[in-house]
N, C-alpha and C positions, 0 to 999 in steps of 0.2 A: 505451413501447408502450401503446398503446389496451388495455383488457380485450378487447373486443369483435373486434379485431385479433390480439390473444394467442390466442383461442378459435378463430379460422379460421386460423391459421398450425400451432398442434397438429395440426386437423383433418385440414391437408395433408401434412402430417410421418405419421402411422397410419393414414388411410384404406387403402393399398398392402398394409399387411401384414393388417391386419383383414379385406381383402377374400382374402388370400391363407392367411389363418387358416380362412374361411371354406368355402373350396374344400376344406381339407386337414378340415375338419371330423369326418370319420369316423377322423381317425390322431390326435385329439385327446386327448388324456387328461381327461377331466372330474371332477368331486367333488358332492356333494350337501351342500348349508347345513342347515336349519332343517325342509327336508320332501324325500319322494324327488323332488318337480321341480320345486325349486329349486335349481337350476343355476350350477357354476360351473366356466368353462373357463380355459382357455390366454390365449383372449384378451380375458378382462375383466381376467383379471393383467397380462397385459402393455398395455392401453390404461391403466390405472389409474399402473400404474409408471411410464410415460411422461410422464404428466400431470403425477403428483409430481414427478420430473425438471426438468420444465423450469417447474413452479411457484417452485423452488428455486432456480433460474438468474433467472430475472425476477421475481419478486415474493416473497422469501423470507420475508418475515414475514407472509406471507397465511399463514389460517387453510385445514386439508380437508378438506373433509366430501367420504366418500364408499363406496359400499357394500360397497366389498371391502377387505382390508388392512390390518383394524383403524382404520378411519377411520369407522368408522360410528358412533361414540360422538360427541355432541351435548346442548348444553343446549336446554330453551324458548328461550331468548335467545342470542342469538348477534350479540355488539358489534362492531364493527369490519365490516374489509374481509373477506370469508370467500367459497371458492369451495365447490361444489357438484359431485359427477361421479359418473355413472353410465356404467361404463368400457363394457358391450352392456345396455341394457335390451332386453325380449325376447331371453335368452338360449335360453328352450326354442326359439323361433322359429328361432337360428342355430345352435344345435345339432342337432336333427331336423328341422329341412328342409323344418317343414309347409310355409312360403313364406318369401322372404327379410324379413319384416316386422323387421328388428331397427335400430337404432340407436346412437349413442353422444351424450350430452349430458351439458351443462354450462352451468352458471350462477355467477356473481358478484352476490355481494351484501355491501351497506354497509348496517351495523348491521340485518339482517333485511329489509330491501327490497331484491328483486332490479334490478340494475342494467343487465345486460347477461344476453342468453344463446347457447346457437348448440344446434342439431342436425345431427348428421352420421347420413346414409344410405348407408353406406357401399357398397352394390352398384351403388345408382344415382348416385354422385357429387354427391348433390343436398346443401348446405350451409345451413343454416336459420339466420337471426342475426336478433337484434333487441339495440336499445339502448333503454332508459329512455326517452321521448316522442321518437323519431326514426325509430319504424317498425320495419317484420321484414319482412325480405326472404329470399329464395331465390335465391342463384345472382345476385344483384344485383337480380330483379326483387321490385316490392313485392309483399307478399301482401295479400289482403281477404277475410275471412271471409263467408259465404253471404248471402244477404237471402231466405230461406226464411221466412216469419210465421206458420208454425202447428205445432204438432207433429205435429198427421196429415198434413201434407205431407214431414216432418224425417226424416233419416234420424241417429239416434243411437248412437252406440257405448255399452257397458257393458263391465264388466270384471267375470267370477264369480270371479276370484282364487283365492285355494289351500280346498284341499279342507275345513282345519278352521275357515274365516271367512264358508264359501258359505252359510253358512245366514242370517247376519246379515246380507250382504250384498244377501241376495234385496228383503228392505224398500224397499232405494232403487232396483232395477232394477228392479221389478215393473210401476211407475208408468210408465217408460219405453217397456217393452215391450208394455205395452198398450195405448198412447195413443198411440206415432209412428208415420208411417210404414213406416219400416225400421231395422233392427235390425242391430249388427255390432259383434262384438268379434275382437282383430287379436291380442290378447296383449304389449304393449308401451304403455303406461302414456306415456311422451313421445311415440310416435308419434300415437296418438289424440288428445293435445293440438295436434301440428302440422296433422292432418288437419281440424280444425277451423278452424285457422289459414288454411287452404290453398285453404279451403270444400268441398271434398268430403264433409263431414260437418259436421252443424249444430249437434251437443252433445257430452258425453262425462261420463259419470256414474261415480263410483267411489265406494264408501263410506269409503278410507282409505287414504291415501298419504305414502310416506316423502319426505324432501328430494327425495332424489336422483333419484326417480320424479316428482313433482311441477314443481320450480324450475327446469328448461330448458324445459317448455312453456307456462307461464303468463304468460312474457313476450312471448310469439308471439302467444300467441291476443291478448290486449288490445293489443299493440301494430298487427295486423293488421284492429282495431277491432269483437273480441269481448268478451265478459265473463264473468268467473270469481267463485267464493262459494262459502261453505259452503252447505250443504244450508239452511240457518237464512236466508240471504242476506248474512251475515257476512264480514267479507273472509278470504281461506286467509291460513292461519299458514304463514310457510314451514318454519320447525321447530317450531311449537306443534301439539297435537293438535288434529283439526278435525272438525267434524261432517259425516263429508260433503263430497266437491271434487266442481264442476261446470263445466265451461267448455262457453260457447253464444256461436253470432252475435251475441247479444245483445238480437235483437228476439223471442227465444220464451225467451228466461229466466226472465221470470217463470211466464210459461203453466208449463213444467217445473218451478220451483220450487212450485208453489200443487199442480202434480198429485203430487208428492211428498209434500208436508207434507199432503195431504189423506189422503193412502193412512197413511202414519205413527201421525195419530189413531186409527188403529182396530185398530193391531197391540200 
């Protein structure tokens, strides 16, 4: 089986219950990580377990990075075939209800370069895939990111992330928030990479992203024929640290990148 086929076959296998995890949301039992909302339910356990399951069934000597379950331990380097899962990104999202903005993503990657990825939406059945130089499609139709040329026309997403990192964080959003358009953060770190993918949105700036947050939408966006970098313009590390992730249409990247690195100098 295809990777890329493995990833939309899962998707169809837990969409049902995630959507029905969803609904029961308030009979959930939840736990709190690393801050009080950081979030963790029912059903990142049980998409993450499933994953492992049938990793183990089809491709048992693949490597798992993933954020729940003791899988979140990773080198800089990362050899071989290795997959990637983020069993709900935006869980605060699918737990309180603010809107259904959540997700489930996953990537595959050989020796550190992603090869394949997919996003699942689970409320709205919408299935996000892309493979290495053969496109990202939705639901089979292709996707193309915006042809917006300026950033006061742009509408860009930012992410203020947890309460002890907002203040570091502010440096790379500030640039953003001044200079575009319009302004929106959704709370879901892969969702704002496919909305860029999707063109409904023209960038997405975050100062600091894990695998699992990262590596299912950065194959969308460029494959959807946007472009992704460090803050620096340096290509993302999918498990190295980075300066800075940014993904754009491509034709206001730099405009974004120069209004950053100008605002940076002086902080």
């Amino acid at each position: 089986m295809k990777e890329v086929d493995f990833i939309k076959s899962f998707f169809d296998e837990v969409r049902e219950t995630v959507v029905d995890l969803y609904k029961r949301r308030s009979d959930l039992g939840s736990s709190t990580k690393s801050d009080p909302t950081d979030y963790l339910t029912q059903a990142d356990l049980y998409v993450q377990r499933c994953f492992h399951e049938r990793l183990q069934k089809e491709f048992p000597s693949d490597f798992l990075i993933g954020e729940e379950l003791g899988f979140s331990n990773y080198s800089d380097n990362v050899d071989g075939r290795a997959w990637i899962i983020d069993p709900i990104d935006g869980t605060a999202n699918f737990l309180r209800a603010y809107f259904p903005i959540f997700c489930v993503g996953v990537a595959f990657c050989i020796n550190a370069e992603i090869s394949a990825s997919g996003v699942l939406v689970p409320i709205t059945g919408e299935i996000f895939l892309a493979e290495k130089g053969a496109g990202a499609y939705m639901n089979g139709s292709r996707l193309s990111v915006s042809n917006t040329d300026s950033l006061e026309k742009s509408c860009i997403q930012v992410d203020f992330g947890r309460r002890e990192s907002r203040k570091e964080r502010l440096s790379y959003i500030i640039p953003p928030v001044l200079n575009s358009g319009l302004v929106r953060c959704y709370g879901s770190a892969i969702m704002s990479f496919v909305f860029v993918a999707v063109g409904s949105s023209d960038a997405y700036v975050h100062s600091a992203l894990k695998p699992w947050d990262l590596a299912p939408g950065i194959l969308l966006v460029e494959e959807a024929g946007g472009k992704t970098s460090q803050i620096d313009g340096s290509p993302i590390k999918v498990f190295g640290k980075n300066k800075g992730v940014i993904a754009t249409n491509g034709i206001i990247h730099d405009e974004l990148l120069r209004s950053i690195n100008e605002y940076l100098k002086h902080v």
